[in-house]
N, C-alpha and C positions, 0 to 999 in steps of 0.2 A: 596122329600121335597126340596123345596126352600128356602134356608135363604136369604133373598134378602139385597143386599148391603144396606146404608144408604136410607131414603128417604127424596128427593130434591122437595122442594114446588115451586109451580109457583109462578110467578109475582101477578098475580091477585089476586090467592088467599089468599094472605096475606091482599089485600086490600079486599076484601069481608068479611073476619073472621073478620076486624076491624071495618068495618062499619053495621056487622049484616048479611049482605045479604046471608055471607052459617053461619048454625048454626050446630056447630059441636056436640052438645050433642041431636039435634031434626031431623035433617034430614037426609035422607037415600042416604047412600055413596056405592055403587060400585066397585069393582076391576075388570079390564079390561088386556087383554095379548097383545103384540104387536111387530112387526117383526124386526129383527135387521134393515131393512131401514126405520122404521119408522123415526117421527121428534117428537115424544112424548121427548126422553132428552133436549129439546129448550125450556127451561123452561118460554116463552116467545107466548108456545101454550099453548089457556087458555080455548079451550072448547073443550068438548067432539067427538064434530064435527070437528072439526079444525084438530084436529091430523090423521095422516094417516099412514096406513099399520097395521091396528088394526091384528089381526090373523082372519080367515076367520069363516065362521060356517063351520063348518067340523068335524070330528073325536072325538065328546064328544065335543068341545068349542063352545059355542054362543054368539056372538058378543053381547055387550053390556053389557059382564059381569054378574057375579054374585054379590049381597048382603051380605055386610059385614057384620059378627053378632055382636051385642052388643057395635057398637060403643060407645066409652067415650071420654069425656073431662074433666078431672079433677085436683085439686090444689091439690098441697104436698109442705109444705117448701116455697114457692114463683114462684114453677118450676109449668107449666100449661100444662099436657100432653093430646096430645090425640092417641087413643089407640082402637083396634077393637080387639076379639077372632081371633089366627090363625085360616086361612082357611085351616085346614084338608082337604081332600080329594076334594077339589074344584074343579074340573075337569079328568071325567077319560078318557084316552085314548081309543077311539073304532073305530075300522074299519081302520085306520093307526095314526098315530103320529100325537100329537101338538108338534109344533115347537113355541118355542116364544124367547123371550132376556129380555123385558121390563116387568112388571107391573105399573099401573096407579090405582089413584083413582080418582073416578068422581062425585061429589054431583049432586045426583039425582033426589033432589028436585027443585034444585034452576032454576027460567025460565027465569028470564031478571036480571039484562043488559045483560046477555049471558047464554044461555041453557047448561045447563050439565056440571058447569065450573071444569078445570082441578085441584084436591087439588095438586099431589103430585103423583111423579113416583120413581123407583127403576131398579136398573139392576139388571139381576136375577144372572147373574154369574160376578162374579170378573175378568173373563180373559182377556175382555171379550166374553163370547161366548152365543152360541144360547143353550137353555133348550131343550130337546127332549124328551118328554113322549113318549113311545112306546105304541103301541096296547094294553088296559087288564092292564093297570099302571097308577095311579094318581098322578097327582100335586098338592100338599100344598103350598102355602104362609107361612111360617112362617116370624110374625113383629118382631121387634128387642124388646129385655127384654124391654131397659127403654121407650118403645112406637114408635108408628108410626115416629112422631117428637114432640118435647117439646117447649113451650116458656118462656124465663128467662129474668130475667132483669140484668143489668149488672151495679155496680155503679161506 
């Protein structure tokens, strides 16, 4: 199991959440794995495609992620979270090891002004180092208690 550090939203998708373009309680978001050279931490790549060094299809992983369950968006107090079930068993290792560093989420719905845009990444260890599932062993996501990430207003 991964408790993965904070998650750091991109550039864009802050401007897409506010102008409608990704809707976070209707369309369907994706987590993705990605190798410590990737440029996914650039929070300045804004598309799915854009980013490189995803983890290969190999050993139990398939590129382009799996489906997150039960994404939410919702109000409490003034604070606006959004939030997905941890991914249990999201991946199990077979035939040799995932290796990864990064997770991403990617809105799967959205197709222009840019396909697949990037919401929001995490590093999976704090040290930081590469995750290594072995053979016959799976990897969980777990998101952080108070949600993926939160929006507050500040007076």
């Amino acid at each position: 199991m991964a408790a993965a550090t904070a998650w750091t939203m991109h550039d864009k998708a802050k401007e897409y959440i506010g102008d409608g373009t990704i809707d976070l309680d209707g369309d369907t978001f994706k987590l993705v794995l990605y190798l410590s050279t990737s440029d996914i931490a650039t929070t300045s790549v804004n598309a799915y495609a854009a980013a490189t060094n995803e983890v290969a299809t190999n050993f139990g992983y398939t590129q382009a992620g799996v489906t997150l369950t039960s994404p939410t968006w919702t109000e409490s107090s003034g604070t606006v979270t959004f939030d997905a079930t941890d991914m249990t068993d999201a991946w199990t290792a077979s035939g040799g090891s995932i290796v990864c560093r990064f997770a991403a989420i990617y809105d799967d719905t959205v197709a222009t002004p840019v396909a697949k845009p990037i919401l929001c990444h995490t590093l999976l260890d704090s040290a930081p180092a590469d995750i290594t599932v072995t053979d016959g062993n799976t990897l969980s996501i777990t998101f952080p208690a108070g949600g993926i990430f939160a929006v507050t207003s500040t007076p």
